[in-house]
C-alpha positions in Angstrom: 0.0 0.0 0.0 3.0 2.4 1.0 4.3 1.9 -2.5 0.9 2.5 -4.5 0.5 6.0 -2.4 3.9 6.6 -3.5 4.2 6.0 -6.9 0.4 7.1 -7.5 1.4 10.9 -8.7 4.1 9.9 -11.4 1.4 8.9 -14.2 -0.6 12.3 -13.3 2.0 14.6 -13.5 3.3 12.9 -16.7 0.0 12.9 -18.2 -0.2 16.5 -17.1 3.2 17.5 -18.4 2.0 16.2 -21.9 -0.8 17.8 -22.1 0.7 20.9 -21.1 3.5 20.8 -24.2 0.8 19.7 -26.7 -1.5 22.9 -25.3 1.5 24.8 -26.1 2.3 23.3 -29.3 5.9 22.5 -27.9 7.8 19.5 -29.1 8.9 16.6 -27.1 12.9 17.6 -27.1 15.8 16.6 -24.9 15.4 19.7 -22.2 11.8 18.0 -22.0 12.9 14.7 -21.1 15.0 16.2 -18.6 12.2 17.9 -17.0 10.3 14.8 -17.0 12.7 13.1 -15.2 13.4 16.2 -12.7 9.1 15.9 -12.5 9.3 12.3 -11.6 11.5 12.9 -9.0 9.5 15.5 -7.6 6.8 13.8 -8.0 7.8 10.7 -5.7 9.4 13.4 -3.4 5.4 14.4 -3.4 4.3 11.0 -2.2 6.6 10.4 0.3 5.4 13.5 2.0 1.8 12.8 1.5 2.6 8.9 2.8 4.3 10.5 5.7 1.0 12.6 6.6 -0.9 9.9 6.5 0.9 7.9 8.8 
């Protein structure tokens, strides 16, 4: 359960990412793979808080 309240945000803020550079009409390029890594991170970063909290 710890690891589903953890990894639960990654798909969402991917999704949203996506959506965001298509709303934009941005390409997918290599600075945006680097964000989406540095998003993942934060994103897990995120759920780890939010696991804490809940505890």
């Amino acid at each position: 359960m710890k690891t589903l309240i953890i990894f639960t945000g990654i798909p969402l803020a991917l999704t949203g990412r996506v959506i965001s550079l298509w709303l934009r009409g941005m390409p997918l390029s290599i600075s945006a793979g680097v964000g989406f890594i540095a998003l993942s991170g934060v994103a897990v970063l995120n759920g780890l808080v939010r696991h804490h909290r809940l505890q």
